[in-house]
Each structure stands twice: as C-alpha cells, then as structure tokens.
PAKOLSE-543207 format. One line per 5 residues: their letters; for each residue z, x, y of C-alpha. Coordinates in Angstrom, 1 decimal. Layout:
# residues N
a) Z X Y  ... $
This chain:
# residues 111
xxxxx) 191.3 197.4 64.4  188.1 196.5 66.3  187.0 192.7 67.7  184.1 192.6 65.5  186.3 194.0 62.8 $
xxxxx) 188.9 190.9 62.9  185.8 188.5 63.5  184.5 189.6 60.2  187.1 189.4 58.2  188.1 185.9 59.9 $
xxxxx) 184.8 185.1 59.2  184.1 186.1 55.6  187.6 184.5 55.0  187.1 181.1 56.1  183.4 181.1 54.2 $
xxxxx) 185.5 181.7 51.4  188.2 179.1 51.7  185.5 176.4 53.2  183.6 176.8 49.6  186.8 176.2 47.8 $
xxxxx) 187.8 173.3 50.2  184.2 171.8 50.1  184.8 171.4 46.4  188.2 170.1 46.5  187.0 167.4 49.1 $
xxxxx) 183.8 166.5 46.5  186.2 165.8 43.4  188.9 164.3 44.8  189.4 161.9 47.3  191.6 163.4 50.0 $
xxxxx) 191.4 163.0 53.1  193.9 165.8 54.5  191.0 168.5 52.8  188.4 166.6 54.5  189.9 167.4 57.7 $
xxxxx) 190.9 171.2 56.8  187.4 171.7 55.8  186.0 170.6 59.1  189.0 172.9 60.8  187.4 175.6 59.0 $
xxxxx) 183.9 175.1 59.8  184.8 175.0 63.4  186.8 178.7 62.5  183.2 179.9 60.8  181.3 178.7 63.8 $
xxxxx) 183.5 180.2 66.3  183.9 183.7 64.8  179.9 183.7 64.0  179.1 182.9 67.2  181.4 186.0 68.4 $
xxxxx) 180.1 188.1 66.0  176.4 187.8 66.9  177.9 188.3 70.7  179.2 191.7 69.7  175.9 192.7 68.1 $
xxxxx) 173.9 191.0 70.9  172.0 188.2 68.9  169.5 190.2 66.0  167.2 187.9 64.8  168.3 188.5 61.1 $
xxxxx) 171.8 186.8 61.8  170.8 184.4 64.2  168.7 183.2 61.1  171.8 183.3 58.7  173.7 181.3 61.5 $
xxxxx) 171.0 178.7 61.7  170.7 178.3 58.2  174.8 178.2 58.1  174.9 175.2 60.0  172.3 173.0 58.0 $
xxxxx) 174.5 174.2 55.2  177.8 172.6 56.8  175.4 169.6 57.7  174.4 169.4 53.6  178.2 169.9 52.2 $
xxxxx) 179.2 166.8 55.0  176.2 164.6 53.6  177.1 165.6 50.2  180.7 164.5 50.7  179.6 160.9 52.8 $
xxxxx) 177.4 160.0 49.8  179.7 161.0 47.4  182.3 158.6 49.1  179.2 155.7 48.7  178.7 156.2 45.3 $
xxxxx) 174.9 157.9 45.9  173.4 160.3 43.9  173.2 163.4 44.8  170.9 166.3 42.0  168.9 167.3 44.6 $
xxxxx) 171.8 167.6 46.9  173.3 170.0 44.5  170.1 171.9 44.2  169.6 172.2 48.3  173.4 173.4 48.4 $
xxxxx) 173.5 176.3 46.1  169.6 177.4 47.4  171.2 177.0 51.1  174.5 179.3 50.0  172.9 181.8 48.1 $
xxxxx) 170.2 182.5 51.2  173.3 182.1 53.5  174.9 185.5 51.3  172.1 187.3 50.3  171.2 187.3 54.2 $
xxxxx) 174.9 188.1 55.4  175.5 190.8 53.1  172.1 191.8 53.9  170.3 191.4 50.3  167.4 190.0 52.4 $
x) 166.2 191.4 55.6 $
C-alpha cells in the first residue's frame, strides 16, 4: 500500500468521523467530543497537508484545502455560539454550502 494511499484513506476517514463528531458536539453538550473533534481536525490537516506534498501542491486541492479550513473555522464558531445561546440560520446555510464545495471539489465534481 502506497503513502498517498494510506493518507487518503486516513484522510477521507477522519472527514467522515469529524462530520459525525461536529454534530454530536452541536446537540449535546460534551466536552470529551469537543476535544475529539479538534483531535480530528488536526488528523484532516495533517494528512491533507501530506497529500498535496505527494501530488506537489495542484491548485485544484490547494483550493479544497483552503476552503477546508474556513470550514473547521465555521463548525468551531457554530459550536461557541451554540454554547452562548446565538442564533445561528445563516450558520447552517454557510456550513452545508462550505461541505458540499469541500466534496464536490475532492471527489473532483468541480474542477
């Protein structure tokens, strides 16, 4: 099995399991998935970052990357201003538009 190979699917995985985690951490009010989400998006950002090493930075994923990481900046504000009681529609709307770009340009749909 190849580098890239085992980034991938360490990669894809934790996308996975950081969506189901984000939503655990909206609706309840744990702390211990709080942290395991963050433990994850560290895991996403590491094996993306190795990823684009191994295919020497195209522009296409570099974008996805980018737009990754204002994604993990939107599920944190989502979850601090759950926590305050703010509300949060357009929040939601931001998310899913973010996620659905982030797929469609990973598997790529767009590009």
């Amino acid at each position: 099995m190849s580098l890239f190979n085992i980034l991938l699917q360490s990669h894809s995985g934790s996308w996975a399991i950081l969506v189901i985690l984000f939503l655990i951490t909206y609706f309840t009010r744990q702390k211990v998935t709080l942290m395991l989400q963050r433990l994850f998006y560290l895991i996403m950002i590491v094996t993306g970052v190795g990823m684009l090493v191994q295919l020497h930075f195209p522009l296409h994923y570099v974008l996805k990357g980018i737009l990754a990481i204002v994604l993990i900046g939107v599920m944190e504000m989502m979850v601090a201003r759950k926590r305050k009681g703010n509300p949060m529609a357009a929040m939601w709307i931001v998310l899913i538009i973010l996620l659905v770009l982030v797929l469609l340009l990973a598997y790529n749909v767009i590009g």
